[in-house]
FITIMI-654501 format. One line per 8 residues: for each residue x, y, z of C-alpha. Coordinates in pm, whole numbers, plus 32768, in hexadecimal, padded with zeros to 4 digits. Example, Ala and Ser with C-alpha at 12.3 -4.5 7.8 and 13.67 -1.06 7.14 Angstrom:
BEGIN
84CE/7E3E/830C; 8557/7F96/82CA
***
This chain:
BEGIN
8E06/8165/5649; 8F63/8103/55A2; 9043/8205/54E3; 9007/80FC/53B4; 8E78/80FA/53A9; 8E3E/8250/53C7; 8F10/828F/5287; 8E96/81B6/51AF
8D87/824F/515F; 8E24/8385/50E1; 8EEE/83FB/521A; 8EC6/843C/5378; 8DBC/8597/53C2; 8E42/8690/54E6; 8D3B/85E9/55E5; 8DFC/84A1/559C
8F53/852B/55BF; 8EE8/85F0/56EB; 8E66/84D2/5791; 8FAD/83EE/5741; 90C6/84FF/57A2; 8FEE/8590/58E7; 9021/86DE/580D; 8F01/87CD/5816
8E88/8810/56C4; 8E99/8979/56D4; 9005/8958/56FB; 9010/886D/55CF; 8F74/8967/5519; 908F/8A66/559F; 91A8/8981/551E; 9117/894E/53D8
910C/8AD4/53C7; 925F/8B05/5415; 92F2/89FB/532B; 932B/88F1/5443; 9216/87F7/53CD; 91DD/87ED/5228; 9099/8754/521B; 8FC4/86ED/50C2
8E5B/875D/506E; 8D41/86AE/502B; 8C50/86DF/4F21; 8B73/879E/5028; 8CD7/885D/5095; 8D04/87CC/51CE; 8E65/875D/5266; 8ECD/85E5/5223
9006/857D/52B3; 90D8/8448/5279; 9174/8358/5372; 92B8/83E3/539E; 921F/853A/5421; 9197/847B/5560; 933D/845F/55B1; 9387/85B1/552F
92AB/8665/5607; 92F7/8573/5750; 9468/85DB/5716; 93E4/872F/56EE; 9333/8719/583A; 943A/8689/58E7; 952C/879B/5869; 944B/88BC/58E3
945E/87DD/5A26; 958E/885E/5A22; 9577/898F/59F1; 95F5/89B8/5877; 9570/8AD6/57B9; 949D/8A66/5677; 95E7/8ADE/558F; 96CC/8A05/563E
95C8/88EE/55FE; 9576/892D/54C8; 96DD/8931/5474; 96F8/87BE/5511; 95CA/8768/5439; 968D/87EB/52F1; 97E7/8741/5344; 9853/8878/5356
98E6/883D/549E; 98F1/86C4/5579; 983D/8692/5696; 997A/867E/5787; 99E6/87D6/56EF; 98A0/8850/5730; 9899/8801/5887; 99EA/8869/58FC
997C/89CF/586E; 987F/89CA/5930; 9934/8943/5A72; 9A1D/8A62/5A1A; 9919/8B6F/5A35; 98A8/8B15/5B4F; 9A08/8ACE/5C16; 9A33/8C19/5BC2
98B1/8CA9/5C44; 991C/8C0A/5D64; 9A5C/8C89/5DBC; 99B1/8DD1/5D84; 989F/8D91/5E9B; 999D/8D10/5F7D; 9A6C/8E75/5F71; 9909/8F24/5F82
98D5/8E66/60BE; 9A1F/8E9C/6145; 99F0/9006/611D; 98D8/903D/61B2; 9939/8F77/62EE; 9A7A/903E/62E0; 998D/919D/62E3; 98C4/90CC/63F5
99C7/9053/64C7; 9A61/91B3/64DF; 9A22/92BF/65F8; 9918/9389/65D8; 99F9/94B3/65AF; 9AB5/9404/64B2; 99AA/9385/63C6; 99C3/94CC/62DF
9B31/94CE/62BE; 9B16/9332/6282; 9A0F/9364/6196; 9AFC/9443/60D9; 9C02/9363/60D6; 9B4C/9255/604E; 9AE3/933D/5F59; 9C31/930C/5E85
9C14/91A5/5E48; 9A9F/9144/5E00; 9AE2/8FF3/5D91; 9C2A/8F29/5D6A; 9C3F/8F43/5BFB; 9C57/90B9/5C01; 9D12/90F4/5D2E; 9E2D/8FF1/5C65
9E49/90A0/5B33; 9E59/9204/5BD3; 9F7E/914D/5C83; A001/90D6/5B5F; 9FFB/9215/5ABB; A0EA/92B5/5BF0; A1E4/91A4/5BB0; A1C4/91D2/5A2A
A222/9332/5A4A; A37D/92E5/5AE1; A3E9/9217/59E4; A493/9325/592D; A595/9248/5852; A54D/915C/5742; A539/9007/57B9; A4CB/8E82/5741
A32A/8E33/5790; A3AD/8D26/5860; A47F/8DE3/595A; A341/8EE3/5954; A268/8DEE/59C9; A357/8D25/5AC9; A368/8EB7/5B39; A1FC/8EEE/5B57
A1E9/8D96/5C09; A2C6/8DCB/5D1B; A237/8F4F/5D5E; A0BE/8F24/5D11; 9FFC/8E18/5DEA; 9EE4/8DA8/5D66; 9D8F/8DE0/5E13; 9D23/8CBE/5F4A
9C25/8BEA/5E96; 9B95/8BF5/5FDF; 9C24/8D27/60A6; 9BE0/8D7A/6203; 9B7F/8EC7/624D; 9D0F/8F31/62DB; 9D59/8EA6/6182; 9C69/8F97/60B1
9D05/90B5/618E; 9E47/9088/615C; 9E13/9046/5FE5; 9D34/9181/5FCE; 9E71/923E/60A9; 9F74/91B8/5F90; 9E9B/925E/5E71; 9E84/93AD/5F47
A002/939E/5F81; A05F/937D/5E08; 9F31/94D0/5DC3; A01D/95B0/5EA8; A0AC/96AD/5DC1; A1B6/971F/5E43; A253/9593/5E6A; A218/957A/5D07
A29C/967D/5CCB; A400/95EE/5D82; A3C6/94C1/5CF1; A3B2/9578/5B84; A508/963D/5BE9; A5A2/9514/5C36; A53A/9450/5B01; A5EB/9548/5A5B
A712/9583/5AEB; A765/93FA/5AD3; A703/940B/5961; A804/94F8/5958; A918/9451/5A23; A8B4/92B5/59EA; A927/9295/589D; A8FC/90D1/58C0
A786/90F9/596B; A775/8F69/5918; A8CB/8F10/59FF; A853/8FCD/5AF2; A72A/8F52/5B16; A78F/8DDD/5AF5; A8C2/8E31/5C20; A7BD/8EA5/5CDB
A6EC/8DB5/5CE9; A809/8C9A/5D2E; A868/8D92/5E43; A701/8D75/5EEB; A717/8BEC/5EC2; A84A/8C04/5F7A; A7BE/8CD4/607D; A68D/8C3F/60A0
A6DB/8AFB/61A6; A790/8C09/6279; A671/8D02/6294; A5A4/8BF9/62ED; A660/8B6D/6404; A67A/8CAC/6479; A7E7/8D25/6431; A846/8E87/6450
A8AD/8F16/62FD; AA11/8EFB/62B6; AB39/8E77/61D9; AB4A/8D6F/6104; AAF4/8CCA/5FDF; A9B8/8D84/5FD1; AA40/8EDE/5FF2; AB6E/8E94/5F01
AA61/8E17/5DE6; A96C/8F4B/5E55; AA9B/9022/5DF8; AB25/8F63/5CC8; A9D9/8F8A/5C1E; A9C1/90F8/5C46; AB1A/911A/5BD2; AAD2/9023/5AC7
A9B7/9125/5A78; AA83/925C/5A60; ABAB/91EB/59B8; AC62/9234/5B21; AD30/9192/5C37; AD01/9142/5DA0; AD75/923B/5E49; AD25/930D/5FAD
AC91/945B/5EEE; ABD0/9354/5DFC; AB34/92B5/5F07; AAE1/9406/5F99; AA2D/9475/5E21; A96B/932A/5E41; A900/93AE/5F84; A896/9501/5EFF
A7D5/9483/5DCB; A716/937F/5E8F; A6B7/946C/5FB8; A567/947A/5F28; A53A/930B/5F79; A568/9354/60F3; A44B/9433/60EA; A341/9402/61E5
A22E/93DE/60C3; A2F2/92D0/602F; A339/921C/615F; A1D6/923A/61CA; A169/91A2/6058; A24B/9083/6094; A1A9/9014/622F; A04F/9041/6160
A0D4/8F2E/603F; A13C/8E58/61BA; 9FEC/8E87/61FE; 9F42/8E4B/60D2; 9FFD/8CED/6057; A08A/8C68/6191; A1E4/8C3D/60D2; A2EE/8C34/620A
A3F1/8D04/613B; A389/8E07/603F; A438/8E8D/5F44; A43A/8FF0/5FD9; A4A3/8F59/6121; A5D6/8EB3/6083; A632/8FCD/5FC1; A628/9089/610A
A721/8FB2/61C1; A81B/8FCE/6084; A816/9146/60AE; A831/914D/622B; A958/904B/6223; A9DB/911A/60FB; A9BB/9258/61C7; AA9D/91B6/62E7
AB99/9170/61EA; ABDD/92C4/6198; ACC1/936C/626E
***
């Protein structure tokens, strides 16, 4: 039967169409219910439909092939949205179902893999970071909180980049730990509530937050090639820009008791917690030098400097 003979004679009947697409009819009669399909009536009320339906409804078949949910398609169908749009929504979704299954899996070998002793205290652990999505905004939301001083999106989100990794699309189970250790790290109270006395303090004292910032970060670029050949922390051109941009900061100059008040108001960065959070990041990304561990050598090189 051909698309051209069956309608001219007043349209194609759902046996016909069925029988061209390979579409059952019940499910013809289930598109044309929800709007997918707009077939005629016959004088004795029975669906007609013309030829173009036979390549609406194999696109719509191919399209549930897919996967696509009947809005997405009927949205395709409308012009509402193109086909390529369509699809990469839909690719989308489902990058993202699967990164979720992959950090399901990697938790539960991570619970497996673990003592039998252990598996309760793991099983806790875990319990902070469900997925990766969650588990990267609640450490988002740590870093967020520091930022006490007004500053430009941009720098924000360079910030956030450099502090917050994102989630393995496909983590190992040491790499769901660690990320589920981070977000336990940054829930201890009484480091936030360090954290929120320092933010303070150096809202009180920094009075150019962007200089700082933008000295220290040329400092750890300077400072980076040397921590990762392995060179013990001390003068130079990365200490001398480490200091300029806190003086910079405070309206201040270099001198021995300066470098000393650096020391003091950054003592919370040598805490334990925060040294721990930045071997977890190590973990987590693979980077060779973080951005805790540079900041690290600065203050132990500045800390010989002082005599």
């Amino acid at each position: 039967m051909t698309v051209t003979g069956a309608t001219g004679a007043g349209g194609l009947g759902i046996g016909d169409l069925a029988a061209l697409t390979g579409v059952p009819v019940r499910t013809i009669r289930f598109y044309c219910d929800e709007g997918i399909l707009e077939p005629a009536r016959s004088a004795g009320g029975h669906r007609r439909f013309d030829a173009p339906a036979v390549d609406r409804l194999r696109l719509v078949r191919r399209l549930r092939g897919l996967g696509l949910g009947l809005p997405a398609i009927a949205d395709v169908l409308a012009g509402g949205r193109s086909l390529g749009d369509a699809v990469a929504a839909e690719r989308a979704a489902l990058d993202a179902e699967m990164a979720a299954l992959a950090w399901r899996r990697a938790a539960l070998c991570a619970v497996e893999a673990a003592a039998p002793g252990e598996r309760a205290a793991r099983l806790e652990l875990l319990a902070a970071a469900t997925d990766g999505g969650a588990a990267r905004a609640a450490l988002t939301e740590f870093w967020l909180r520091r930022i006490m001083a007004p500053l430009p999106a941009g720098r924000v989100e360079e910030f956030l980049a450099r502090v917050v990794p994102a989630p393995p699309a496909d983590p190992t189970p040491p790499q769901v730990v660690a990320y589920a250790e981070m977000v336990a790290l940054t829930a201890d109270r009484s480091l936030n509530r360090r954290l929120l006395e320092q933010g303070r303090s150096n809202v009180r004292v920094v009075g150019d937050e962007e200089s700082l910032l933008a000295g220290m970060s040329e400092a750890m670029e300077l400072a980076a090639p040397l921590v990762l050949a392995g060179a013990a922390p001390g003068p130079g051109a990365a200490l001398d820009r480490f200091v300029d941009a806190h003086a910079a900061g405070r309206s201040a100059r270099d001198t021995p008791e300066f470098r000393r008040v650096i020391l003091r108001d950054s003592e919370v960065e040598r805490d334990a917690r925060v040294v721990r959070y930045w071997d977890l990041f190590h973990l987590v990304t693979g980077e060779p030098v973080t951005l805790g561990a540079l900041h690290s050598w600065l203050l132990e090189a500045l800390e010989r400097s002082v005599p």
